[in-house]
C-alpha positions in Angstrom: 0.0 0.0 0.0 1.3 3.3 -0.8 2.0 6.2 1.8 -0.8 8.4 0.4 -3.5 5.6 -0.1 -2.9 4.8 4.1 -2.6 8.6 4.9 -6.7 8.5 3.7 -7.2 6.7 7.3 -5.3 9.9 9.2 -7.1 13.0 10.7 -5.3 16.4 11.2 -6.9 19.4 12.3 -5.4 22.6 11.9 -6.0 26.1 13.7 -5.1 29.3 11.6 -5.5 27.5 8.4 -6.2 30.3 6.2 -3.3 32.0 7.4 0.0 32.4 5.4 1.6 28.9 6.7 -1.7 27.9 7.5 -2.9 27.9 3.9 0.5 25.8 2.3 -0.2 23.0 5.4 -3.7 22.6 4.1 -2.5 22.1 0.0 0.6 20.0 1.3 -1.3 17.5 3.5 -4.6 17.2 1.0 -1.8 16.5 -1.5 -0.6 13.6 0.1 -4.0 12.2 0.6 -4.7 13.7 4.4 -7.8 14.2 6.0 -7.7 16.9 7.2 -10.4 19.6 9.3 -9.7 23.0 10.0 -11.1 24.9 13.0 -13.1 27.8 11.0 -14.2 29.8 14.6 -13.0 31.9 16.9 -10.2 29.9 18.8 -11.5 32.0 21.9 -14.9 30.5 22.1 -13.7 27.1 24.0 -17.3 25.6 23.4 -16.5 25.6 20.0 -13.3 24.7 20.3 -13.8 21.7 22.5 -16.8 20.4 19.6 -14.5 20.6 17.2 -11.5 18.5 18.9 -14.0 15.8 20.6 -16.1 15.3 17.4 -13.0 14.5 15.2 -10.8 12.1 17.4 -7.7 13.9 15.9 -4.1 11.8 15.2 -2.3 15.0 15.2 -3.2 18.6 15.4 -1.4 21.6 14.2 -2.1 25.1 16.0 -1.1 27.9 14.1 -3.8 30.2 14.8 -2.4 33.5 16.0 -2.1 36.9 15.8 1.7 37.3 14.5 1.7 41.0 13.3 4.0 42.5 16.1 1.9 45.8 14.7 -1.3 44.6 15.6 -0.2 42.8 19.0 1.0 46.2 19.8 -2.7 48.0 19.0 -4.7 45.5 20.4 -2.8 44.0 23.5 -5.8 42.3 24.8 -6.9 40.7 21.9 -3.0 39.7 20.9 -3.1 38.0 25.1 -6.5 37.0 24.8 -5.9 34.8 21.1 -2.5 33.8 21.5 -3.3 32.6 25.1 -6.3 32.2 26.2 -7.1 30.5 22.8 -3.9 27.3 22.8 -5.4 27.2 26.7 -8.7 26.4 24.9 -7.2 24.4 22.8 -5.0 22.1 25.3 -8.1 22.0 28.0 -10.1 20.0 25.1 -7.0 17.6 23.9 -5.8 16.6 28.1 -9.2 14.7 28.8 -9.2 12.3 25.2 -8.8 8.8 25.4 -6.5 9.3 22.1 -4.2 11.9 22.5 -3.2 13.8 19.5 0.2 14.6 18.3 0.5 18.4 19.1 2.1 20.8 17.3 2.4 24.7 19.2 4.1 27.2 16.5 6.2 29.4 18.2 8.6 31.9 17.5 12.0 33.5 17.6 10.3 36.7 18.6 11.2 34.8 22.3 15.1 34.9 22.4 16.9 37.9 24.1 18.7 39.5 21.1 22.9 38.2 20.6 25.5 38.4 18.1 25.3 33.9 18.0 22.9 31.7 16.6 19.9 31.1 19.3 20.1 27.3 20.8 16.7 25.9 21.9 18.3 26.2 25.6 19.3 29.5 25.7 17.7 32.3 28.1 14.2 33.4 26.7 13.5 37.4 27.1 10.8 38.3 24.4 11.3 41.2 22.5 8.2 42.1 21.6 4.3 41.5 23.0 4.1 39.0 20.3 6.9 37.1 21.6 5.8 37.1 24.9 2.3 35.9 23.7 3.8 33.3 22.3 6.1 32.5 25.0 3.6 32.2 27.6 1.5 29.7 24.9 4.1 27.4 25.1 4.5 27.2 28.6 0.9 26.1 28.9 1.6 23.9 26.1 4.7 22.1 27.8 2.9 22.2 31.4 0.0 20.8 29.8 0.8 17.8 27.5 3.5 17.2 30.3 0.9 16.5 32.6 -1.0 14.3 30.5 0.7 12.7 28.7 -0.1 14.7 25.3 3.1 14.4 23.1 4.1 17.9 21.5 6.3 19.9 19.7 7.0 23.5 19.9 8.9 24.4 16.7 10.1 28.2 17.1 9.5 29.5 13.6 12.3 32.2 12.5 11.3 34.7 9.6 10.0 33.7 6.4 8.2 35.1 3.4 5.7 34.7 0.8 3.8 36.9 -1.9 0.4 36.3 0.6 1.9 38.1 3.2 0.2 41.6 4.3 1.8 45.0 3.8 3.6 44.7 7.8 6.2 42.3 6.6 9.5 42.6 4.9 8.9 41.0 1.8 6.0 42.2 0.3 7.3 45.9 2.0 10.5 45.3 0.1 8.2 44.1 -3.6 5.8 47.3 -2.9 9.0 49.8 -2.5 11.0 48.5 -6.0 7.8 48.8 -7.8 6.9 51.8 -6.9 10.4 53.4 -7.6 11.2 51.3 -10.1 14.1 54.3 -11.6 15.2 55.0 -8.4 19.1 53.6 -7.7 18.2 54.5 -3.7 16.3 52.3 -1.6 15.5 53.3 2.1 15.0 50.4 4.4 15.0 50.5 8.1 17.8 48.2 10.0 19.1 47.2 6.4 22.1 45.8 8.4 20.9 43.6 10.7 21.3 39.9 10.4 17.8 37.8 9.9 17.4 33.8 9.4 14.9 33.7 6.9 13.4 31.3 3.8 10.5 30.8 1.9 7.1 30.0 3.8 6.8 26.8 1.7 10.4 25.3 2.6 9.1 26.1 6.8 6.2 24.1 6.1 8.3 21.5 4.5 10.0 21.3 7.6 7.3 21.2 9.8 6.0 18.4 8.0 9.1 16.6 8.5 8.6 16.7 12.5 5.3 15.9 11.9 6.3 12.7 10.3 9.2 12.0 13.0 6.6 12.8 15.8 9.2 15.1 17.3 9.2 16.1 20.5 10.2 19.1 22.7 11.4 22.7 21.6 13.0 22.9 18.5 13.8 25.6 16.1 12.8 26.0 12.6 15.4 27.7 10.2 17.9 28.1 7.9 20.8 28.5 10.4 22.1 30.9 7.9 21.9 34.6 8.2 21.4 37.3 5.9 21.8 40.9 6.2 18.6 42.9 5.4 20.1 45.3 3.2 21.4 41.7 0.8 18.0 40.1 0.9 16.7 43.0 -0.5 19.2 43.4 -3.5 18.5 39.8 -3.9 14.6 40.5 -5.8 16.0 44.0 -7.4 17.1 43.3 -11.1 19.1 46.4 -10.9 22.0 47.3 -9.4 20.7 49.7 -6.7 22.1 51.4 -3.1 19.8 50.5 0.2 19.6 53.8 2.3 18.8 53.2 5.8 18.3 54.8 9.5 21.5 52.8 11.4 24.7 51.2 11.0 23.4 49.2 14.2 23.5 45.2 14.0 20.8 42.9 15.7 21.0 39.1 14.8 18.5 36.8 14.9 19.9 33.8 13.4 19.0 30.2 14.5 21.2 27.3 15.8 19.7 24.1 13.8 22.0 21.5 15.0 18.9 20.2 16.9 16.8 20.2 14.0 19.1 18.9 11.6 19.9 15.9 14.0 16.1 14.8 14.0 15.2 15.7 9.9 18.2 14.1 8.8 17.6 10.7 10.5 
């Protein structure tokens, strides 16, 4: 029997799946013959939430629902704590009491390492930098004290940066496409921080990843990257087919560049 005639038999249910990564999960798994059921309400409303999980007697679940624009976390604080917390609480209070307990998968993020000029290791000290980060943070703490308590085997993969053309305006990418078409004569680019260091790849080669734990039924904190960085001001030459000169407010560094040995010691197997 082939792996996508017996992957007919398994159920996945994803949160956030019209989202960005969301939105590539759902193709990728239906591809390989998945069943899969996405969560369309309001992660918030924990009636819903626990209909959802107890009607579908999941084999693995993926929560992804979030709000990840550091923009919007900072305008609406209480809906950022209330989504981003009180929504994976939902979420892990309907999974702890199941007879079959789901394999769990929490997407975090790099938003929850204290800034340094190294790669971040899964075990360094956590000081999020943003209210994001610290939404997100706090989500997997319930997650780990949670599915350690009961048993509920999980991952936490802390995403670094990545892009795609269906990202909105508040991230670099499509910033970086809107500003060379509009000035497409111009040999000067402005772009804040152009020199600090990012980890960052394609939304499509994350969720290939993510898969990849998925299918090793990882377990633990692990980070999800390239382990290579790039400085801002180079990814943006990269998608200019001129030669042009990036303008920006600081010479100032900030890294944020993932250690993958961890990662690469469980895909690689």
């Amino acid at each position: 029997m082939s792996n996508k005639l017996s992957n007919k038999s398994i159920r996945i249910g994803i949160t956030g799946g019209t989202g960005v990564l969301g939105s590539i999960l759902n193709k990728k798994l239906r591809r390989r013959n998945y069943k899969v059921i996405n969560f369309n309400n309001d992660i918030r409303n924990v009636i819903k939430v626990k209909q959802w999980v107890s009607t579908n007697k999941f084999d693995a679940i993926f929560h992804l629902a979030s709000i990840a624009s550091v923009r919007i976390c900072n305008e609406n604080p209480l809906k950022a704590c209330s989504v981003n917390i009180i929504g994976t609480k939902n979420l892990l209070e309907s999974i702890i009491n199941l007879k079959k307990k789901p394999w769990f998968f929490y997407a975090s993020t790099s938003h929850v390492y204290r800034d340094k000029k190294k790669p971040h290791k899964e075990t360094d000290d956590i000081s999020p930098k943003t209210l994001y980060g610290y939404t997100k943070w706090m989500g997997e703490k319930l997650t780990q004290n949670y599915c350690d308590n009961n048993n509920v085997p999980y991952c936490a993969g802390r995403i670094f940066s990545f892009y795609s053309n269906s990202q909105s305006k508040d991230y670099l990418y499509p910033a970086i496409k809107k500003k060379l078409k509009e000035i497409p004569n111009k040999k000067n680019i402005y772009v804040i921080n152009a020199h600090s260091v990012i980890d960052i790849q394609k939304a499509d080669d994350t969720i290939e990843i993510i898969l990849k734990l998925y299918k090793r039924k990882t377990l633990g904190i692990i980070n999800i990257a390239t382990g290579k960085g790039i400085e801002i001001k180079n990814f943006v030459k990269k998608f200019s087919k001129r030669r042009i000169t990036i303008k920006t407010n600081t010479y100032k560094k900030t890294y944020s560049v993932a250690d993958t040995k961890k990662l690469n010691s469980v895909i690689r197997k």
